[in-house]
N, C-alpha and C positions, 0 to 999 in steps of 0.2 A: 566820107559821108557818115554822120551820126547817127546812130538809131534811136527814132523819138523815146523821149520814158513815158509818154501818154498811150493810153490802149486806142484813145478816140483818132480817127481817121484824121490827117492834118490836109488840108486846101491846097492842093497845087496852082502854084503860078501859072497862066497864059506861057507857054514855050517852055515851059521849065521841066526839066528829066524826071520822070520817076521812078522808084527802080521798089518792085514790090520784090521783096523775098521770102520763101515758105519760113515756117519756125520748123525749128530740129527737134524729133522726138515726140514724145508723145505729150498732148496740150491736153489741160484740162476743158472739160467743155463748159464755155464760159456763156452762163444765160444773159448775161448785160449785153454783147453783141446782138444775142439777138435781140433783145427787149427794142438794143436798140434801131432794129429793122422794121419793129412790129407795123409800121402803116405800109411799109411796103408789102408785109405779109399777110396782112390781113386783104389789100387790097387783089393781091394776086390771088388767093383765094378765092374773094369773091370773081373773080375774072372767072377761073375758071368751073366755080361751080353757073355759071351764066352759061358760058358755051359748053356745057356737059348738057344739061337740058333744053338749050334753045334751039338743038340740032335733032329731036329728038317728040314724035305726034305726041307723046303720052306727057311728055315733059317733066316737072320733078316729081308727079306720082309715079315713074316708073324706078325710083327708088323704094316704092309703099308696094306695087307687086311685084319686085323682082324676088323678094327673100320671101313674100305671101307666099307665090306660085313656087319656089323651094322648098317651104315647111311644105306646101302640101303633097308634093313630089318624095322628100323623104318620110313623112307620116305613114305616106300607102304603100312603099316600099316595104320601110320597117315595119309596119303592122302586121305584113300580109308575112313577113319571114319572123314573125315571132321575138323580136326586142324587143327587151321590159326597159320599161322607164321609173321600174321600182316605183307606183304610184304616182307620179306625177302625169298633167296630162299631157299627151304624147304632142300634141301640135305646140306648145308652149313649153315642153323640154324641145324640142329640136331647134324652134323656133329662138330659143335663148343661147343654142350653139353654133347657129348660123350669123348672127348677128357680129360677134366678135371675127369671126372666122373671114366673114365679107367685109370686113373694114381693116383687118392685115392684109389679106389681099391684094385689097383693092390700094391699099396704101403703101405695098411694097412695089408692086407694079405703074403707078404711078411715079413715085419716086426714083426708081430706077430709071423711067424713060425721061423724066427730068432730066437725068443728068446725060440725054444723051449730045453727044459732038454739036449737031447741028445747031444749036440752040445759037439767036440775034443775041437775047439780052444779059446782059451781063450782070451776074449778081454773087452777093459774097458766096460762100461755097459752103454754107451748114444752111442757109437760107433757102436754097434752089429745091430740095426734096423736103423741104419742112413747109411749105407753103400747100405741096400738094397731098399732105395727111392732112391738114390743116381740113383741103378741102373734100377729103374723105373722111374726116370726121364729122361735118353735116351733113353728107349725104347717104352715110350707110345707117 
């Protein structure tokens, strides 16, 4: 059996064998694959920032007070034990540290359960945890 020289996926015949096999070594990471994923990525995305909030009383404002009631929880903390903020204002420096910090987070933990066994749908395998920062990047 040949191995295609095309990078793009070739159509399997009705009955016909396929025989997919890993590449050896280390592969550059190649953005054209995913480019050429992108409506599935975007759609998965939206999929799940839909049932992130539609399970949920407050729904997608409870991305607007979750890091709100943060800064204010660390503001009175740190204020009250004496952290400078070297001049800036205290709710709006934490508030600028929180921000990044709840979207690795949330994007690491995300993607990791991405990738867990159980999973029906079957998708290429740099796509599966890239859909779900995708959709922690609108909601943090």
């Amino acid at each position: 059996m040949s191995e295609p020289t095309s990078s793009r996926p070739l159509a399997a015949t009705p009955g016909a064998l396929v025989v997919v096999k890993p590449s050896r070594g280390w592969q550059a990471f190649q953005l054209g694959e995913l480019w050429s994923y992108r409506e599935l990525f975007g759609t998965l995305a939206v999929r799940d920032i839909r049932v992130r909030y539609k399970q949920t009383v407050l729904g997608a404002a409870w991305a607007i007070l979750q890091p709100l009631a943060q800064m204010i929880v660390f503001t009175a903390f740190f204020a009250a034990h004496g952290f400078s903020t070297e001049g800036a204002p205290p709710s709006i420096f934490y508030f600028a540290g929180l921000l990044p910090w709840q979207f690795f987070a949330s994007s690491v933990s995300a993607a990791a359960n991405s990738l867990a066994p159980t999973r029906r749908t079957v998708l290429p395998h740099r796509e599966s945890p890239s859909h779900r920062v995708r959709a922690a990047t609108s909601s943090s």
